[in-house]
KOLKEBA-910604 format. One record per residue: residue number from 1; residue in three letters; z, x, y of N, C-alpha, C in turn. Coordinates in steps of 0.02 Angstrom, whole numbers, m for minus. Each point is the difference from the previous one (the first is absolute). Layout:
BEGIN
(lose NUM, "ALA", (Z, X, Y), (Z, X, Y), (Z, X, Y))
...
END
This chain:
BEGIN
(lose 1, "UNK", (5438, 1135, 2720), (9, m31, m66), (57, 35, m37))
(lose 2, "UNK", (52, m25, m61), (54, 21, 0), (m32, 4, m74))
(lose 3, "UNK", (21, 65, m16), (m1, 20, m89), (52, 39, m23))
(lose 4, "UNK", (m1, 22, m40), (61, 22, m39), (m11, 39, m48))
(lose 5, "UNK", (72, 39, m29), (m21, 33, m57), (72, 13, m25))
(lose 6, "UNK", (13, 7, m67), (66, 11, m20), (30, 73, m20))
(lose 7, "UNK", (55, m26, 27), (54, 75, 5), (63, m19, m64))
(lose 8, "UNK", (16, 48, m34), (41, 13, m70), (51, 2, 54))
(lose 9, "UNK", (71, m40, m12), (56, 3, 19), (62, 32, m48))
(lose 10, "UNK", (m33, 33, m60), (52, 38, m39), (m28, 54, m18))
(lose 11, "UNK", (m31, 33, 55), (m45, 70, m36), (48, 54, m8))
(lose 12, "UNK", (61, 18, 10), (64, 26, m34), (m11, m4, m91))
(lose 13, "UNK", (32, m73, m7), (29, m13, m68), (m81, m17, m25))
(lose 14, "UNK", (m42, m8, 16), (m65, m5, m26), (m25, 51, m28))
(lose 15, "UNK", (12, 73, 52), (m29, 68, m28), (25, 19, m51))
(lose 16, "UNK", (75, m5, m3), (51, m1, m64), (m39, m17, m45))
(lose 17, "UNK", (m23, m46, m27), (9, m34, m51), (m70, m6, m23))
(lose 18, "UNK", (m53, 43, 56), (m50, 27, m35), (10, 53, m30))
(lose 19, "UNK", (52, 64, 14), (14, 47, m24), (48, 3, m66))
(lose 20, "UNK", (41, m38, 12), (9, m21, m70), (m33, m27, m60))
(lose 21, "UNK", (m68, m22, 21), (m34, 0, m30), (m37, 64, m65))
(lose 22, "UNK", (m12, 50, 18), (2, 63, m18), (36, 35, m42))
(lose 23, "UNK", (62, m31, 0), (76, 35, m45), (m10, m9, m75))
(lose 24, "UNK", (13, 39, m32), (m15, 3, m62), (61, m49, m43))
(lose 25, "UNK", (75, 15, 37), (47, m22, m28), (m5, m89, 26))
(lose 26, "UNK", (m51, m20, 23), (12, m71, 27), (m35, m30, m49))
(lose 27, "UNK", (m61, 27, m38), (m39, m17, m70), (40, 2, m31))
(lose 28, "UNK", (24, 65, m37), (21, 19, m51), (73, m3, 15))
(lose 29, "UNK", (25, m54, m59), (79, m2, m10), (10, 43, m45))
(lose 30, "UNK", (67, 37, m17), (m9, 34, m45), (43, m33, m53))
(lose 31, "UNK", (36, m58, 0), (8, m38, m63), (m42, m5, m31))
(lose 32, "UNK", (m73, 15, m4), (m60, m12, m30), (m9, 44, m42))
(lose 33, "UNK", (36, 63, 7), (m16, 44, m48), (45, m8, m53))
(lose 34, "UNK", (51, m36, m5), (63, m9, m85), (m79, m34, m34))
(lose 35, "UNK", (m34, m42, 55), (m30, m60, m70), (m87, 14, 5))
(lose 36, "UNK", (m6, 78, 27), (m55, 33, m26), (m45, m18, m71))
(lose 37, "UNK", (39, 3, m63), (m66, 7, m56), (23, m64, m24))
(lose 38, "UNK", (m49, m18, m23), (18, m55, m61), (29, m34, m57))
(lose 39, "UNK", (73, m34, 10), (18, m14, m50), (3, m49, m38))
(lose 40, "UNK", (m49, m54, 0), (m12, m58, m39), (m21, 13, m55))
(lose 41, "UNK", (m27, m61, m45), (m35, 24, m54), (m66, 16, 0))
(lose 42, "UNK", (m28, 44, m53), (m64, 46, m6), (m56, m90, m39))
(lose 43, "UNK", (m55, 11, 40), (m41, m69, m50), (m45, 54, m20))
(lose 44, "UNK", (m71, m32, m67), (m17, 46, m29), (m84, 10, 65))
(lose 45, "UNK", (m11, 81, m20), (m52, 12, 59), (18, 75, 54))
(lose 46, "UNK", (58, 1, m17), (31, 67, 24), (38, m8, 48))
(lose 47, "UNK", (61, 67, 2), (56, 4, 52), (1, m19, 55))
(lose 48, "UNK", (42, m33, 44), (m3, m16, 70), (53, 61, 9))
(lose 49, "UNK", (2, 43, 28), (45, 54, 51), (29, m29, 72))
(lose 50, "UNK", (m30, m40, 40), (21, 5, 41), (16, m77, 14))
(lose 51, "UNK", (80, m27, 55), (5, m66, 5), (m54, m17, 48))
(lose 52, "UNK", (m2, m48, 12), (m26, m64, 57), (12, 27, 73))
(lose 53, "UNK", (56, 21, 11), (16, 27, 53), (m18, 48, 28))
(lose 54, "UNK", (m20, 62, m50), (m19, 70, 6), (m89, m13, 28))
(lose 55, "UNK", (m30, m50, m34), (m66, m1, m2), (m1, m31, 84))
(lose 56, "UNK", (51, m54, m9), (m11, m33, 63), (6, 48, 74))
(lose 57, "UNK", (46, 34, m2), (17, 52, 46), (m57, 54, 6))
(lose 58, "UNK", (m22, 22, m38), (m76, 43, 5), (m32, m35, 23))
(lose 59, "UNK", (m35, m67, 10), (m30, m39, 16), (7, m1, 76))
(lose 60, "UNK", (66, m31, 12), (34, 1, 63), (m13, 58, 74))
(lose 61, "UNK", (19, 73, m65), (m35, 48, 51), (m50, 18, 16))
(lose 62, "UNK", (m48, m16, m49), (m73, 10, 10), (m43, m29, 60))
(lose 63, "UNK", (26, m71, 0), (m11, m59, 57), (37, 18, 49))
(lose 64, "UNK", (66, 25, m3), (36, 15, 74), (m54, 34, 34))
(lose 65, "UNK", (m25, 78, m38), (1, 45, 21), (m95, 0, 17))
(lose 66, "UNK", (m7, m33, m42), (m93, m6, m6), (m16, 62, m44))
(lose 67, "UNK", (31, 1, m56), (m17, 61, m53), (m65, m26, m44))
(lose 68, "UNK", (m37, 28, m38), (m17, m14, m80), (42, 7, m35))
(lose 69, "UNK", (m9, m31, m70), (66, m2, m33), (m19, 70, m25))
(lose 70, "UNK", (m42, 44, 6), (20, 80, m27), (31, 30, 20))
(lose 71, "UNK", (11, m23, 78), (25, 46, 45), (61, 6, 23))
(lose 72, "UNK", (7, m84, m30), (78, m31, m7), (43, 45, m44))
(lose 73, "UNK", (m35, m7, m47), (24, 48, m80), (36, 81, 39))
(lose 74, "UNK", (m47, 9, 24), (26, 75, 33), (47, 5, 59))
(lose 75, "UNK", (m10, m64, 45), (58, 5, 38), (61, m17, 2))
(lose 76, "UNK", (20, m51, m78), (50, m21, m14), (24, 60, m46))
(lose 77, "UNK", (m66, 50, m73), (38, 26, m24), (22, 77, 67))
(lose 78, "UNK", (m31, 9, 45), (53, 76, 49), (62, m42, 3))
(lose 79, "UNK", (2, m53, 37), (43, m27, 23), (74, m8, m43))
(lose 80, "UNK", (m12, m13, m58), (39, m10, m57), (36, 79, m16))
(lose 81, "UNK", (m55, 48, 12), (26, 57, m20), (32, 35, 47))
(lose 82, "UNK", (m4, m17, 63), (43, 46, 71), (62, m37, m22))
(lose 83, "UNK", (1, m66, m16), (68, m22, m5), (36, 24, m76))
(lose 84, "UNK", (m16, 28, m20), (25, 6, m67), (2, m54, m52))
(lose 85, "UNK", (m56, m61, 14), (30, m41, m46), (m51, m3, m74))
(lose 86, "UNK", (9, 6, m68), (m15, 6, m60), (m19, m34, m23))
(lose 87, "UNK", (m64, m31, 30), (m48, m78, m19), (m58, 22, 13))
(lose 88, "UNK", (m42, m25, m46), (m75, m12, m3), (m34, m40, 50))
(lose 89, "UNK", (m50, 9, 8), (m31, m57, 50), (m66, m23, m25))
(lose 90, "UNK", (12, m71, m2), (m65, m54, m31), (m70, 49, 17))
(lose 91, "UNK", (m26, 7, m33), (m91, 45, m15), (m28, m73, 33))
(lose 92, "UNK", (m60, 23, 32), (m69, m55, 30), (m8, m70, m45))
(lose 93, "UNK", (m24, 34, m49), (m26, m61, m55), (73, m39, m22))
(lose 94, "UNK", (52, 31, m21), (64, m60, m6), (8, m21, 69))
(lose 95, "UNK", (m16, 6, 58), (12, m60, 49), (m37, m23, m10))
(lose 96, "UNK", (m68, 3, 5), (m44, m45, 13), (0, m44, m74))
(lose 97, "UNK", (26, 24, m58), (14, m88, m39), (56, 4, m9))
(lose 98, "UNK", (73, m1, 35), (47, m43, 1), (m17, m20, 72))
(lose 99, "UNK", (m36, m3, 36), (m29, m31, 49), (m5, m73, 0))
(lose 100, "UNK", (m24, m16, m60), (m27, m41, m18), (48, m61, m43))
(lose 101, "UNK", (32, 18, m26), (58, m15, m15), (62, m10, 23))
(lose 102, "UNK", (16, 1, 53), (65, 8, 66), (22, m73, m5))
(lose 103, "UNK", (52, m20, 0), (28, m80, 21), (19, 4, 66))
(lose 104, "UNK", (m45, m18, 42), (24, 3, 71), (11, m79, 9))
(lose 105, "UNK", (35, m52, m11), (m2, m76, m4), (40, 24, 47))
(lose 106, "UNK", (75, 27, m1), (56, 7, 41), (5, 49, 51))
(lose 107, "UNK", (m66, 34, 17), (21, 45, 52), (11, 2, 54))
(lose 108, "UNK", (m21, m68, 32), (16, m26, 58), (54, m63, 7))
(lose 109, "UNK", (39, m2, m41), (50, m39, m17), (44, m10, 58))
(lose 110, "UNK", (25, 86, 6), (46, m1, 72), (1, m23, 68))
(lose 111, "UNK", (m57, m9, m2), (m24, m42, 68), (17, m69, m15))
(lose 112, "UNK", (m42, m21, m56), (1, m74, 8), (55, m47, m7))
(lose 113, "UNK", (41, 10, 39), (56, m50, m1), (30, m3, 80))
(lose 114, "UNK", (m23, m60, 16), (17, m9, 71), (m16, m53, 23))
(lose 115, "UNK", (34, m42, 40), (1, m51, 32), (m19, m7, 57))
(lose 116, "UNK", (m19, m84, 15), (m51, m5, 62), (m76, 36, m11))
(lose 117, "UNK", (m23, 1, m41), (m45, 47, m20), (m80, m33, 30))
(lose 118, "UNK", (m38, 40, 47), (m45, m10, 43), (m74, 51, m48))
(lose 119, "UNK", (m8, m13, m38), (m63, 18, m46), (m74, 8, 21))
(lose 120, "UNK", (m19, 33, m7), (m82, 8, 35), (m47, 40, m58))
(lose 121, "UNK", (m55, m23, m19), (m40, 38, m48), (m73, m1, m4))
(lose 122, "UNK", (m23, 49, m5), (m79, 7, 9), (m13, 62, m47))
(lose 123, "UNK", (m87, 12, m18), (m12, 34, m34), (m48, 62, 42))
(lose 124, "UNK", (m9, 51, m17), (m55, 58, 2), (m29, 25, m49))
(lose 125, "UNK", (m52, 49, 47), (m34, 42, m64), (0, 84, m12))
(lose 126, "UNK", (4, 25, m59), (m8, 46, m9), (m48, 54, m15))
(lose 127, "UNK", (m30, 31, m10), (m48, 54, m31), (8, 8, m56))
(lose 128, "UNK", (m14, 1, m55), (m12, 29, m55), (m2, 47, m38))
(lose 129, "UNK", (m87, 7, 33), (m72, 47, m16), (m54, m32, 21))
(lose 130, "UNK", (m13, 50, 7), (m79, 15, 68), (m1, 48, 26))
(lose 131, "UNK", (m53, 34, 24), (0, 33, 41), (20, 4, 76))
(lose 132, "UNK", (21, 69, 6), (26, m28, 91), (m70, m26, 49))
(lose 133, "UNK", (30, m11, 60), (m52, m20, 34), (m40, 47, 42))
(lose 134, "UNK", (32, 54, 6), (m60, 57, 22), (m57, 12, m56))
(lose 135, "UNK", (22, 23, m65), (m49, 6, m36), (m49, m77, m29))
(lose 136, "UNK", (36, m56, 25), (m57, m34, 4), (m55, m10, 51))
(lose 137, "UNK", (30, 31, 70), (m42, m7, 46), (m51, 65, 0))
(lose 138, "UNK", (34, 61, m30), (m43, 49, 20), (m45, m7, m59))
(lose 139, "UNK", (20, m22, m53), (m83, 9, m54), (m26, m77, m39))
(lose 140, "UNK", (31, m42, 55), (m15, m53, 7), (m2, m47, m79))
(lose 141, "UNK", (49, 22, 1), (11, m42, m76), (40, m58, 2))
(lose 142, "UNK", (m3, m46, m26), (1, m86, m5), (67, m8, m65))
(lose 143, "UNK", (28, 46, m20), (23, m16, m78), (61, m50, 30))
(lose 144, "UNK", (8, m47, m54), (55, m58, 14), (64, 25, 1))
(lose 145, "UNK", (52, m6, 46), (49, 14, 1), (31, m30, m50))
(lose 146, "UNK", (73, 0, m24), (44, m42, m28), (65, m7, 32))
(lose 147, "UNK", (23, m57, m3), (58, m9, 44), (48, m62, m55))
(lose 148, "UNK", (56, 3, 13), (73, m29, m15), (2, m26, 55))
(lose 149, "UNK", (58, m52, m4), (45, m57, 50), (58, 28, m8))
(lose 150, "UNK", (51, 1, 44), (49, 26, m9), (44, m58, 43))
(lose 151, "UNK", (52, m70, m53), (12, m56, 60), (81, 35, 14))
(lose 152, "UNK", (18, m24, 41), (55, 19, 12), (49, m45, 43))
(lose 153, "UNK", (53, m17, m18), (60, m55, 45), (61, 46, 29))
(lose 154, "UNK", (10, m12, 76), (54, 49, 4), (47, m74, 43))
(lose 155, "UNK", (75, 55, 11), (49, m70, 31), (m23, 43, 73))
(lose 156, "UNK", (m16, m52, 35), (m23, 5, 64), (76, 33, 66))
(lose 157, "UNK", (53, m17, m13), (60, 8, 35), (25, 96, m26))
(lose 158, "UNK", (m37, 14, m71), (45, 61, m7), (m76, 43, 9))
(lose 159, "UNK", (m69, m26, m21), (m65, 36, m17), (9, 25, m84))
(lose 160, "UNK", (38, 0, m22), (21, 11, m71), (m71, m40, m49))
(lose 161, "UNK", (m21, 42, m45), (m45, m29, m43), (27, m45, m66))
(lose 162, "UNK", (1, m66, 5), (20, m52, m61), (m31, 21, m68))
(lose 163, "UNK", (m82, m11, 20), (m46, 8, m40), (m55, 10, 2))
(lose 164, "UNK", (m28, 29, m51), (m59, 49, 5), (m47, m31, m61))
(lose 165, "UNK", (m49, 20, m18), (m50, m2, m50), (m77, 21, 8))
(lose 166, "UNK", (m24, 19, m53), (m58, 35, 5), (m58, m43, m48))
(lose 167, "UNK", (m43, m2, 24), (m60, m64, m17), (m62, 31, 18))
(lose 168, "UNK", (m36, m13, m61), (m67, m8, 24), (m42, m5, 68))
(lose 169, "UNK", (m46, 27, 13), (m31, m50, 95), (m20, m61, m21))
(lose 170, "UNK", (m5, m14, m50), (m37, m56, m35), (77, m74, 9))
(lose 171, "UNK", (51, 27, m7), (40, m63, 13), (44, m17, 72))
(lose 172, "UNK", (m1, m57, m23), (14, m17, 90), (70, m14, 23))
(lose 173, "UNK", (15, m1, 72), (59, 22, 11), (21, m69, m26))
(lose 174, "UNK", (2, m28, 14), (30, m92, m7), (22, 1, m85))
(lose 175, "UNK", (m31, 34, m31), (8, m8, m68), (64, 45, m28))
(lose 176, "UNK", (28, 55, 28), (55, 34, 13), (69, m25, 25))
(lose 177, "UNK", (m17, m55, 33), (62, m32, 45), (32, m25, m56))
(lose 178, "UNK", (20, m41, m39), (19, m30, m46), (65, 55, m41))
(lose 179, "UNK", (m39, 55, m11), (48, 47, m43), (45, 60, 61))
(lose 180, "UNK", (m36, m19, 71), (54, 32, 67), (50, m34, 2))
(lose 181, "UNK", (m20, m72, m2), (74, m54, 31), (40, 20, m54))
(lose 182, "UNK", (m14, m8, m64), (55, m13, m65), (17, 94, 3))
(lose 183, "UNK", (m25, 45, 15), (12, 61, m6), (74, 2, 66))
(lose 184, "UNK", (14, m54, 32), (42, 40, 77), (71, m42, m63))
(lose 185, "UNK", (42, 23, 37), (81, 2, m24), (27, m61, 71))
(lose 186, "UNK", (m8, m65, m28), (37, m52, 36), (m59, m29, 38))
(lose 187, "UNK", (15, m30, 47), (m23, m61, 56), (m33, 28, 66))
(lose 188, "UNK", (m77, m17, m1), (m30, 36, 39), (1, m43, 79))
(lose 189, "UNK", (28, 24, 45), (15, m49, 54), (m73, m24, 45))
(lose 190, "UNK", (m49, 69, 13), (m46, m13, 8), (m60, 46, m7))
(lose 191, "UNK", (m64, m18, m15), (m38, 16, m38), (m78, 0, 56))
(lose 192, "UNK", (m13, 85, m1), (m50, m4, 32), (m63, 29, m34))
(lose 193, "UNK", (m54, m21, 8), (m48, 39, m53), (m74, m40, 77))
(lose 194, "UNK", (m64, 67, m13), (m57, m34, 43), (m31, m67, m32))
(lose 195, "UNK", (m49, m8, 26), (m55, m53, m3), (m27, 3, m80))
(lose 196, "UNK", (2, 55, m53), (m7, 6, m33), (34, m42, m55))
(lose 197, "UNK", (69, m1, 11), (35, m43, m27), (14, m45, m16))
(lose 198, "UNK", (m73, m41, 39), (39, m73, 32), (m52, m57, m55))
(lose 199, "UNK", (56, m29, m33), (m17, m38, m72), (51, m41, m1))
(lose 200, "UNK", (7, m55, m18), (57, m53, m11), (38, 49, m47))
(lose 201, "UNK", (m7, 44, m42), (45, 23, m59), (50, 38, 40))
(lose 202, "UNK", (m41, 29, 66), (62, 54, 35), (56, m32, 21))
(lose 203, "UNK", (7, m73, 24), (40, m18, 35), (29, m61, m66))
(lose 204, "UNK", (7, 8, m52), (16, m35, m75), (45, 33, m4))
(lose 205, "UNK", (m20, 59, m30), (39, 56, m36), (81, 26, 13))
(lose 206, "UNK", (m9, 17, 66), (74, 23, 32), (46, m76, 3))
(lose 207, "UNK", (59, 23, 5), (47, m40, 25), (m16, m70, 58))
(lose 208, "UNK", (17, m59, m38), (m23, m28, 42), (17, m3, 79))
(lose 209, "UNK", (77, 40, 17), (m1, m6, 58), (m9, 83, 28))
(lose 210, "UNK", (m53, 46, m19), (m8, 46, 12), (m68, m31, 55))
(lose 211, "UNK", (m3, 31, 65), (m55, m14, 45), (m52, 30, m22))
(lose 212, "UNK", (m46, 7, 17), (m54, 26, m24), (m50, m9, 51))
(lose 213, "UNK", (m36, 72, 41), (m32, 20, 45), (m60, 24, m23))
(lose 214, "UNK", (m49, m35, 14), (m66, 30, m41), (m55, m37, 38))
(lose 215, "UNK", (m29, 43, 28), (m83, m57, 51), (m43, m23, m55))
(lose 216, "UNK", (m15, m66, 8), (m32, m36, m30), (m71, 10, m5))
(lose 217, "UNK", (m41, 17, m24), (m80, 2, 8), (m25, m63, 49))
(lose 218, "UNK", (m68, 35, 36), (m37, m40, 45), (m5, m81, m14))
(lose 219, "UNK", (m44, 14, m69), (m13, m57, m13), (59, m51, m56))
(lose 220, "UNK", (70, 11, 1), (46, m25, m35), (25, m69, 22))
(lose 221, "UNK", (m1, m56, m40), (21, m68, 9), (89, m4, m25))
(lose 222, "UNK", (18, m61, 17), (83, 12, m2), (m31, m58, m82))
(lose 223, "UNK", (63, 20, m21), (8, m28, m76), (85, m22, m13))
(lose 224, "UNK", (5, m51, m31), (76, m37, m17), (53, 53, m37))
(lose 225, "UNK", (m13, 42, m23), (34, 55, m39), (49, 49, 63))
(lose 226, "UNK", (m48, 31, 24), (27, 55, 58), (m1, m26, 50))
(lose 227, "UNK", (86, m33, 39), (m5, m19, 33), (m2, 63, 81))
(lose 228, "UNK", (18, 64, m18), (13, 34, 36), (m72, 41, 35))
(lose 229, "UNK", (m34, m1, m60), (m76, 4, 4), (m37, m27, 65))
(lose 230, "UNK", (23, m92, m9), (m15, m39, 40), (m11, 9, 67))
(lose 231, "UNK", (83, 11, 11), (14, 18, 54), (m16, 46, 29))
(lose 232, "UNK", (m42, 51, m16), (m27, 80, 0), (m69, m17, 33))
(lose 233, "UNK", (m28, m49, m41), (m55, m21, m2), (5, m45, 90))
(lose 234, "UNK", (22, m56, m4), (m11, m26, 65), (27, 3, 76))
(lose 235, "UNK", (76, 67, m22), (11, 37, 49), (m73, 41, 52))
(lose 236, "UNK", (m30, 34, m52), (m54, 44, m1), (m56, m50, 51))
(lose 237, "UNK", (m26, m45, m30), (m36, m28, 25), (16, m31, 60))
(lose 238, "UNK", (69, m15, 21), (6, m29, 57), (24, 66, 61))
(lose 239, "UNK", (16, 71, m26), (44, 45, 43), (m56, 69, m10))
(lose 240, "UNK", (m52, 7, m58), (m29, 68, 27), (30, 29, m57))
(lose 241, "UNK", (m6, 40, m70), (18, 46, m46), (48, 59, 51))
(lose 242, "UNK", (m24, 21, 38), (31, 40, 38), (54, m7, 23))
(lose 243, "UNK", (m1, m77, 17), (94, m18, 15), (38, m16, m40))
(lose 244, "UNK", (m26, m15, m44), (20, m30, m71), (39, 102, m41))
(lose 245, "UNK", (m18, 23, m8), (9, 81, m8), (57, 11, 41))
(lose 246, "UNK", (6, m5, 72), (62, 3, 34), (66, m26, m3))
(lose 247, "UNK", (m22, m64, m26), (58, m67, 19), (25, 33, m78))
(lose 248, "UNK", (m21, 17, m73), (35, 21, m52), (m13, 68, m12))
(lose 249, "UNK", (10, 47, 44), (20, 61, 2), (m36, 33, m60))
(lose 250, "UNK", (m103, m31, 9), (m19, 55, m66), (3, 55, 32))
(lose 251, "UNK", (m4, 23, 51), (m21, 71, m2), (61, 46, m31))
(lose 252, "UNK", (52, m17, m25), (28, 31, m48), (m38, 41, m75))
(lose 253, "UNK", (m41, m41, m8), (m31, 17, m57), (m33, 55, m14))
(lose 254, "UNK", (m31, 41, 78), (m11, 69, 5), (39, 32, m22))
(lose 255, "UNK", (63, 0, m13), (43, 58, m14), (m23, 23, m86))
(lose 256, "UNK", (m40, m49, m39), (m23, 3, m75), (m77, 30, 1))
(lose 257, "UNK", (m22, m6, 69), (m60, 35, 10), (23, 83, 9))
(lose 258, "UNK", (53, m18, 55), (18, 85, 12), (19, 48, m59))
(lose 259, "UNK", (23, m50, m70), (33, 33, m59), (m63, 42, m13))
(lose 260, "UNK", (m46, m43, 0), (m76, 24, m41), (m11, 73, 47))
(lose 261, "UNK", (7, 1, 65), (m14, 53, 37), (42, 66, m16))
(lose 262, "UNK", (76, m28, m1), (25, 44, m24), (m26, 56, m76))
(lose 263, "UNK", (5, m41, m36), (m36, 6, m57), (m46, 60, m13))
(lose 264, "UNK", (m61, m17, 24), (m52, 24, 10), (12, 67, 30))
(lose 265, "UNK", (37, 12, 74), (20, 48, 47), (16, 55, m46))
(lose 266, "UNK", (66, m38, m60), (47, 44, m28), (m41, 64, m58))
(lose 267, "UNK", (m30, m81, m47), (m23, 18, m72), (m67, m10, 28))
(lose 268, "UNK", (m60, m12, 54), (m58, 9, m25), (m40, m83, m14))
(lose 269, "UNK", (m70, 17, 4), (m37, m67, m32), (m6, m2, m82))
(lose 270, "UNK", (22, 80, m57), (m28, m40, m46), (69, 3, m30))
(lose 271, "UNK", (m6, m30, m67), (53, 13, m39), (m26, 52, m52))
(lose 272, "UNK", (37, 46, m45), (m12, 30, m48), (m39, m10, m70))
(lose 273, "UNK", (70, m62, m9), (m7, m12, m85), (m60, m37, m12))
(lose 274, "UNK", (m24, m2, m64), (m63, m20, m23), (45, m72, m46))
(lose 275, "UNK", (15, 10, m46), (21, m83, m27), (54, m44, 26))
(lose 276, "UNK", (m23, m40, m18), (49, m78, 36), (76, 6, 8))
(lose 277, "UNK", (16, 30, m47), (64, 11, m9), (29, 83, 28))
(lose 278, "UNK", (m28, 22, 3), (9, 84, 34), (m13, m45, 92))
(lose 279, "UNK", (m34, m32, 11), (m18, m11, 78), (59, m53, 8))
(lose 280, "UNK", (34, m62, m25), (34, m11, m1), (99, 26, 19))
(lose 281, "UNK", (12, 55, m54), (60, 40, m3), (m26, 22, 63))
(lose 282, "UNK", (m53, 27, 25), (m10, 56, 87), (19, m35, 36))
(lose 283, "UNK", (m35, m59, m1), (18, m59, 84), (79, m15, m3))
(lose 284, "UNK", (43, m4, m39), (65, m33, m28), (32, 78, 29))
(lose 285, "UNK", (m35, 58, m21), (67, 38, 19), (m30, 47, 71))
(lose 286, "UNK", (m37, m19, 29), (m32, m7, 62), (24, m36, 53))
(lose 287, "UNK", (20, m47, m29), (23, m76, 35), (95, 15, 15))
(lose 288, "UNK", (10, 25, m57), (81, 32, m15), (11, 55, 50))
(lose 289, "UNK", (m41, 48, 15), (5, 60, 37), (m3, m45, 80))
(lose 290, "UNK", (m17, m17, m4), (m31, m40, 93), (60, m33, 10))
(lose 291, "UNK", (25, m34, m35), (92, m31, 10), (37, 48, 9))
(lose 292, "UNK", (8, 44, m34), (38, 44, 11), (m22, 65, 62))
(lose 293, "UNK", (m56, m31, 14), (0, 42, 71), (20, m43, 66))
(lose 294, "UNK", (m36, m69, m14), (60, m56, 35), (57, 8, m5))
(lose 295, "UNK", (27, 5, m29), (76, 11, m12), (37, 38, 52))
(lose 296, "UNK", (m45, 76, m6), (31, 39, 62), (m15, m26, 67))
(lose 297, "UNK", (m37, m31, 15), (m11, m16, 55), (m69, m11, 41))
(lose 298, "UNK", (m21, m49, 19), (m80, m33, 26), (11, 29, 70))
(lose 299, "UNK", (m43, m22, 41), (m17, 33, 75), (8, m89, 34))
(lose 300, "UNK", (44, 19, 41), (3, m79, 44), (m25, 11, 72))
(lose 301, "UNK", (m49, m57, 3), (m43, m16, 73), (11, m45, 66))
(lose 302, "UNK", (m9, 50, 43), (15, m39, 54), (m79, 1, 45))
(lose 303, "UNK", (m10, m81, 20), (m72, 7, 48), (27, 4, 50))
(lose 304, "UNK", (m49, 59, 43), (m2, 19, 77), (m51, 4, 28))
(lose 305, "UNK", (0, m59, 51), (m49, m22, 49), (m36, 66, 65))
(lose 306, "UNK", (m56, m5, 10), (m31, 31, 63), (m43, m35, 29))
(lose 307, "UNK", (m18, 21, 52), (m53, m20, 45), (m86, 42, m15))
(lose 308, "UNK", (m26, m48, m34), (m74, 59, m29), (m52, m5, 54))
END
């Protein structure tokens, strides 16, 4: 019987670019330090000291590095001081509420502009609060976890994250799609999302001549609206879901599963922040850090066959 298993064909420029990962100077630009403190105007409620940038960048390293933000405080202020440079560094409590406050609308901006654009989006979950799961097993305690959605759209050709958002478990992915499509920069060529997705609105929304790859539920009838639907629909029934998956190349769509893996691998099952808007700014500049580790460079696969 013949099985397989895959071999990395750039484990050279791959190792690179995990190790670059690590560099302090690949975070930290140091144009960042002219526009260190704050110079807008003061509203009433007290001083802002530090810009957007400064807060954002503490942030940045904390998550690179998997700090607390106390610990951040201390490793940015040695750090600041081996170099000689004559800046303060954001205290715990001012991150955690300009946290909350951050305009991250544009931080993934740089990505989104690109053509031929092959889109894929699905949601996960996060941790909260709860207890871990040893101490629920060992003293057998029941307490309800809490968990976040975390949806996310990336361009399938670069792995680059479009868009992100943070929701309730309580709302559903389908209900997110609407503000992904209008969130991408131009004409989505084609559009993959699971079984979850699959609603006459998904295949409305986008461009009308954007394709749109999405398995239809079991029990789904064809309707005069989606004609592409249709065709989804009685392909299926006459060829097997399974061939139907082949003939339009879903199994692409793993690569938005693998984001989630990544994810998780990097930063973990929970997230930190406690309000909507503090959990929000995390996933956004979470989402920002993971591009820019794309950037340096992904691991490319080659399958190689044996005899098992």
């Amino acid at each position: 019987m013949r099985a397989y298993k895959h071999k990395i064909t750039n484990s050279s420029n791959y190792n690179n670019s995990l190790k670059q990962r690590g560099r302090l100077d690949f975070w930290i630009d140091k144009s960042i330090f002219t526009n260190w403190n704050y110079n807008g105007k003061h509203s009433k409620g007290g001083k802002v000291i530090y810009s957007d940038v400064a807060i954002e960048l503490a942030l940045i390293v904390s998550y690179v590095y998997s700090l607390p933000l106390r610990q951040t405080e201390g490793f940015m202020s040695s750090l600041f001081q081996m170099n000689n440079l004559q800046l303060t560094i954001p205290d715990y409590t001012t991150l955690c509420r300009r946290k909350k406050t951050l305009d991250m609308s544009k931080k993934l901006r740089k990505w989104n502009r690109t053509e031929n654009l092959v889109f894929a989006i699905d949601a996960s979950g996060l941790k909260c609060s709860g207890e871990k799961e040893w101490t629920q097993s060992q003293y057998r305690r029941t307490r309800r976890r809490k968990f976040i959605k975390i949806h996310a759209g990336i361009n399938l050709n670069t792995r680059h994250i479009l868009f992100n958002k943070s929701t309730t478990s309580r709302i559903s992915d389908i209900s997110v799609l609407p503000e992904a499509i209008n969130n991408v920069a131009g004409k989505i060529d084609t559009l993959f999302a699971d079984g979850g997705y699959d609603s006459r609105s998904s295949y409305l929304l986008p461009h009308p001549d954007t394709k749109v790859v999405i398995p239809p539920r079991s029990n789904a009838v064809a309707d005069k609206h989606t004609h592409q639907r249709n065709e989804a629909i009685e392909y299926i029934e006459e060829h097997r879901k399974s061939r139907w998956k082949r003939e339009f190349n879903y199994h692409q769509r793993a690569l938005v599963e693998n984001l989630f893996s990544r994810w998780k691998t990097i930063y973990g099952e929970n997230i930190r922040s406690k309000s909507s808007e503090a959990q929000q700014t995390e996933v956004t500049l979470k989402s920002f850090i993971l591009n820019k580790m794309t950037d340096l460079g992904m691991p490319e696969w080659k399958r190689i066959y044996f005899l098992n």
